[in-house]
N, C-alpha and C positions, 0 to 999 in steps of 0.2 A: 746356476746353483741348484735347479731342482732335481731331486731325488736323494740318495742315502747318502754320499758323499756331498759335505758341505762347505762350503768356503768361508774362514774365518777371517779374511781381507777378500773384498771381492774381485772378480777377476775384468770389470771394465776399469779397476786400480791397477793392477798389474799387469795388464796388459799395454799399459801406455810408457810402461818403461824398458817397451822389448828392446832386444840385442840382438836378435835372430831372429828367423821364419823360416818353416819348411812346410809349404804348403798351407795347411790353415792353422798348424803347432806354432804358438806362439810364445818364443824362450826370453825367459831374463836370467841374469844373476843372481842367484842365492847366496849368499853367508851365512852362517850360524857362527853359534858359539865355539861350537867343536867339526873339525876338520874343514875338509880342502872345501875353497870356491868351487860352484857348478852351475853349469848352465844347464836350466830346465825349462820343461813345457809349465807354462800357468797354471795349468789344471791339477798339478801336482804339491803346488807351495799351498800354504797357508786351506789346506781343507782336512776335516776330519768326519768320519762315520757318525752320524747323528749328533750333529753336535748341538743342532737346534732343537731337533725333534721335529717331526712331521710337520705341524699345524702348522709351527711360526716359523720354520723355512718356508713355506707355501707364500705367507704372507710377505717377509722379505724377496722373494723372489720380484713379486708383482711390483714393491717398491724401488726396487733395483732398475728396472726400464725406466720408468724417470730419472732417476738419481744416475744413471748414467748417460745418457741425454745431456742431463746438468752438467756434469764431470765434462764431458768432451765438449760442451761450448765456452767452457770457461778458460779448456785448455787454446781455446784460437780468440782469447781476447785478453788485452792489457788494460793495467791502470785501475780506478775504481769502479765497480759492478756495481748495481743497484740492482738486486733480486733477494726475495725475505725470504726464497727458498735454499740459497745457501746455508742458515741454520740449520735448517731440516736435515741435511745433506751431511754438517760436521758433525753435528749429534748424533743421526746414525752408524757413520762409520765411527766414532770414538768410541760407542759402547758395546758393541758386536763383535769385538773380539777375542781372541782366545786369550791373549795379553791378559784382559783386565780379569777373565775368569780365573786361570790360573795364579795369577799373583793375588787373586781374594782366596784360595785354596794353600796357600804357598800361609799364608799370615794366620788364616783359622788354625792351621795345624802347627803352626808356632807355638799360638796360643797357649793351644789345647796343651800340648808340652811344658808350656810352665803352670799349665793351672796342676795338672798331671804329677810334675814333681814335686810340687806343693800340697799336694793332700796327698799325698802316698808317704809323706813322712808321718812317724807315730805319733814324735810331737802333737802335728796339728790336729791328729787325731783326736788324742788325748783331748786338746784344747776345746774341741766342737763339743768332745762328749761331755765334758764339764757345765758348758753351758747348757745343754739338752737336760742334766741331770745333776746341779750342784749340791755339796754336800749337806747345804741349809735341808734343800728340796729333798733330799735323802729321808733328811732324819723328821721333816713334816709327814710324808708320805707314810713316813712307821707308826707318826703319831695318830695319823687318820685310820690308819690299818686297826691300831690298838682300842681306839676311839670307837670304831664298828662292832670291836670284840664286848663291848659295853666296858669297860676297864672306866675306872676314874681320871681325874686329872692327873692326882697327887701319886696315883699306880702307874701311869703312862709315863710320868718324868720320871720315875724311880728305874722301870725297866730301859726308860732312854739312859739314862745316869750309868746303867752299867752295862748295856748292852751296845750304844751306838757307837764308841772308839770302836767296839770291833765289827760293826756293820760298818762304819767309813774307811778304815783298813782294807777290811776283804774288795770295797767296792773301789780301791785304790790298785789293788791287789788285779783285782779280775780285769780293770780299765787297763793298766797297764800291757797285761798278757795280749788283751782284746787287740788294742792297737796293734801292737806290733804282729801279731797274726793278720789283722787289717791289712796293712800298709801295703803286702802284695798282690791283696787283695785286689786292693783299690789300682794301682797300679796295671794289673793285668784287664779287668772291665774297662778303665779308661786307651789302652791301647787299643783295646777292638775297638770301642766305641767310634774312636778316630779314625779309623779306617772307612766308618759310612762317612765320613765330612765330604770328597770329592763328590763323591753320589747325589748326599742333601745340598749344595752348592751350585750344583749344575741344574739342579732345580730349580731355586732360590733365582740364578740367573737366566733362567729362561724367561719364568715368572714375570720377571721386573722389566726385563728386555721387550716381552711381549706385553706389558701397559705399556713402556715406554713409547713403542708403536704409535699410541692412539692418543696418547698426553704424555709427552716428554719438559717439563719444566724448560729445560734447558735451552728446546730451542728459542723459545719467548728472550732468554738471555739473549741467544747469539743473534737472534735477531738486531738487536740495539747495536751491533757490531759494525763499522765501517769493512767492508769486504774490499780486497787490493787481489791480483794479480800481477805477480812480477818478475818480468824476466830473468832469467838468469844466466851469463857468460858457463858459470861453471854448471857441472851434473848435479842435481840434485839426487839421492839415493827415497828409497821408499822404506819403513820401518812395520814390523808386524801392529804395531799401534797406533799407525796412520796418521793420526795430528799430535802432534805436542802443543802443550799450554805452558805460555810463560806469565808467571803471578808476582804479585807485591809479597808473597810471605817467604816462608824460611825457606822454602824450596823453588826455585826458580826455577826449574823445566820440571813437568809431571807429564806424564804419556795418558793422562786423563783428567777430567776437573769434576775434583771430587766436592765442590760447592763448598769449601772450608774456605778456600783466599780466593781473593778477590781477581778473576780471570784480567790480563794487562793485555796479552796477545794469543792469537791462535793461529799455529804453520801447519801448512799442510801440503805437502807435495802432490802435484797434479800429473805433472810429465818430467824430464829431466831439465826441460828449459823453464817448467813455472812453476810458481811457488804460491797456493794462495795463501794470504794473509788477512788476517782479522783482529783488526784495532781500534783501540777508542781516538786514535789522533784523527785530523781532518785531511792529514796527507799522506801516502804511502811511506813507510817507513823504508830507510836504504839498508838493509841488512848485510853479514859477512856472509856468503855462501857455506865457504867452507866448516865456520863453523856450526852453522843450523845442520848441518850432515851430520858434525859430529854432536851434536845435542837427539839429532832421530836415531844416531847409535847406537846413545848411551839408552835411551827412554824404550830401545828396543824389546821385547821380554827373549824370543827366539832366534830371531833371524830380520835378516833385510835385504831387499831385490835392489838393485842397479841395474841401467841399461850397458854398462859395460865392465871389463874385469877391473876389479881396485888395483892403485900401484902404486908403489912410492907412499909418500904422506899417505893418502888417503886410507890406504891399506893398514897403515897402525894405529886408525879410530877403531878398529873392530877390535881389540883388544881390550877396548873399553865397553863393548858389545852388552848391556842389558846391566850394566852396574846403577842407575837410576829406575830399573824397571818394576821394581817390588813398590808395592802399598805404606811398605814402614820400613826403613833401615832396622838393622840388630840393634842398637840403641835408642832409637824411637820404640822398639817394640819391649823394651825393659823399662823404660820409664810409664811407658802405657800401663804395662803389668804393675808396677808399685804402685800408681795410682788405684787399680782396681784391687790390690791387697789394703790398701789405706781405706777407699770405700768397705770392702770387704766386713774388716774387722771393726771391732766399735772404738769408737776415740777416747780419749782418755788415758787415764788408770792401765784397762784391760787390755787397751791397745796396746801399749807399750810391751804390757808383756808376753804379750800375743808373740811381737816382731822379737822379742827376744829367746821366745822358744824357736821359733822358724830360723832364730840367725843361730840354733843350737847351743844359745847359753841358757840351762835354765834357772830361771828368776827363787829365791825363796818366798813361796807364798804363805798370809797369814790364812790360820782355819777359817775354813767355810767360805773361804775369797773363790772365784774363778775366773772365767775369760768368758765374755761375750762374744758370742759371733752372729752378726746378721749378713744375711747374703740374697743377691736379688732375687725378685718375684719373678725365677725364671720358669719355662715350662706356661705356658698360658698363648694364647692366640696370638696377643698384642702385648710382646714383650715390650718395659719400658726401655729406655737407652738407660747409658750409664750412668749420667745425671741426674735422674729421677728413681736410683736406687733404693730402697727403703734401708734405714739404718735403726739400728737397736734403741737408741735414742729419741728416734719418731715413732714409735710403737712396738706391738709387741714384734718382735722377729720373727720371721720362717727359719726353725732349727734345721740347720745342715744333716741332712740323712745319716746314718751310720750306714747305709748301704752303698756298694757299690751304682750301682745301678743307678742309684739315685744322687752321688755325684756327678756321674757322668753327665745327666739331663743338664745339671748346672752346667757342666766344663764345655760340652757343646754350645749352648748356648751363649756363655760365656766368648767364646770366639766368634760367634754369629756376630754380636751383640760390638763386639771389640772393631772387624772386620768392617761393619756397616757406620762406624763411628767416628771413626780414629779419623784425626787431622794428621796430615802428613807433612813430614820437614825430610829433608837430608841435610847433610855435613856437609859433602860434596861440593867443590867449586864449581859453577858453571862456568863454560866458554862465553865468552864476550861474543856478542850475536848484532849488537849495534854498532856502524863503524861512525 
């Protein structure tokens, strides 16, 4: 792995499911999503130009001669292992790869997409401005002005009496224009803004990859794991995400464990005749082959190696190629979104008419009423999660910027924040994996 070219499954994994040799080129099977099978050298599949960066490839590197060491003694034994260093070992490869980066890059820029189309409408514009500047607060602000000019009390009402219908007109008048000049505004800064998410991400998961290194929670989990080895009649194939975890929640296979449900089992392909497994029973569990291939299909993000060409059945799992690989389904990621529009806005009264400028009916409001909006304390070191939002109701709010620029800090964050959060479910039926 070391130098500029880096491998995002490493290659004592893929190399145990060769299909060829020429000399010391050692070929598997490749599939992707789009086009023909190939047979390739290893050094080609799953690597990409600085994908770790210097330091912490350096560091995996060194980890790797162990960890492959481990990999090939586990591939010449059956039954239950007894070594607490196979944690070490799934933890490693489950979070190292390009899978889990891209589909965290894949779900930020979703996000960003609906926070994006959400504040680029005038409406909501309007809505924020309201709160930043209500009409009450209008016509106090003239009174403090007039108040400075030394004017009376009984002078300061008389020129509010005739003068503020048309200072709350014009500032109706000017809000309106404002917005809607806004809203491409806002629109246009938030698409560039998007464009650094891959950049700040690849970051973000070096970062964490690199503590993960040194303290990984996880493995402490997978330790407590009973560890199997078990042969297999059939081939087992290899997936760009290397273990699949099957859980008690709404989603039964994830190509990562994201600490939301409660891990039941952990597969991982070792060679095409073994398969390790990691369970809480006391006995090796009897599995279907065929369909744990097609559960590493599905949980694929890119592609997947075999030791030899698919045919028949086998060959119309990859059609289902990478449809469990994403973080959130399209409807997981819209309910997530309503939740953060429901946190977003303040409850009650305001809320309600909040969602109904946003759903384009708008509400008739009584004078001097507005719409509250509080939004999180983003932008700071130690952003909170989404749970710990601040709401208009627990104090005073941080008013939503009228700038571009200064949504965007949010809408970023916003996906950060969403991205590093989110429990994940699918729809999706899983294949029956126990026979």
């Amino acid at each position: 792995m070391a130098g500029r070219r880096q491998h995002t499954v490493p290659q004592f994994m893929l190399m145990a499911f060769e299909s060829s040799r020429r000399g010391n080129e050692v070929r598997v099977w490749r599939y992707c999503r789009s086009g023909a099978p190939v047979e390739l050298n290893v050094t080609k599949i799953g690597v990409e130009k600085d994908f770790y960066g210097n330091e912490l490839d350096e560091r995996i590197t060194k980890l790797e001669t162990g960890f492959a060491s481990l990999a090939e003694e586990l591939r010449n034994r059956n039954g239950l292992i007894n070594r607490a260093d196979i944690g070490d070992l799934v933890a490693h490869l489950s979070l190292r790869t390009r899978a889990l980066r891209q589909s965290g890059i894949e779900l930020a820029t979703k996000m960003a997409d609906r926070v994006r189309d959400h504040f680029s409408q005038p409406e909501v514009l309007k809505a924020a401005a309201r709160r930043r500047l209500t009409k009450a607060e209008l016509l106090q602000r003239l009174r403090q002005e007039l108040a400075n000019q030394g004017l009376k009390r009984v002078e300061i009402e008389k020129r509010i009496f005739a003068a503020g219908p048309k200072l709350v007109a014009l500032w109706e008048q000017k809000l309106n224009e404002g917005a809607e000049e806004m809203a491409p505004v806002v629109d246009r800064v938030m698409r560039e803004g998007a464009k650094g998410l891959p950049a700040s991400m690849r970051v973000s998961f070096i970062e964490a990859l690199s503590r993960g290194l040194d303290d990984n929670p996880r493995v402490l989990a997978y330790r407590r794991f009973n560890w199997f080895v078990l042969p297999t009649a059939d081939s087992l194939i290899l997936g760009d995400c290397v273990c699949v975890f099957e859980t008690d929640g709404d989603r039964t296979f994830k190509p990562w464990d994201d600490e939301a449900s409660p891990g039941k089992r952990i597969l991982m392909p070792l060679a095409p005749g073994r398969l390790l497994i990691g369970a809480h029973e006391s006995e090796m569990p009897d599995l279907d082959i065929p369909a744990v291939n097609q559960v590493f299909a599905r949980c694929s993000l890119e592609f997947l190696v075999s030791a030899r060409r698919l045919v028949g059945p086998e060959a119309q799992m990859l059609d289902s190629l990478g449809t469990w690989s994403g973080i959130a389904s399209d409807g997981d990621l819209n309910a997530i979104w309503e939740q953060i529009k429901d946190d977003f806005w303040k409850s009650g009264e305001a809320n309600s008419r909040a969602f109904q400028i946003v759903n384009g009916n708008r509400p008739r409001m009584r004078p001097n009423s507005c719409i509250e909006v509080a939004v999180p304390r983003c932008g700071r070191p130690n952003r909170p999660p989404v749970s710990e939002w601040r709401h208009a109701q627990n104090g005073p709010p941080y008013l939503l910027p009228m700038d571009g620029l200064g949504i965007m800090a949010h809408v970023v964050n916003m996906g950060n924040q969403t991205a590093a959060h989110t429990a994940r479910s699918s729809s999706a039926c899983p294949p029956r994996v126990c026979s």
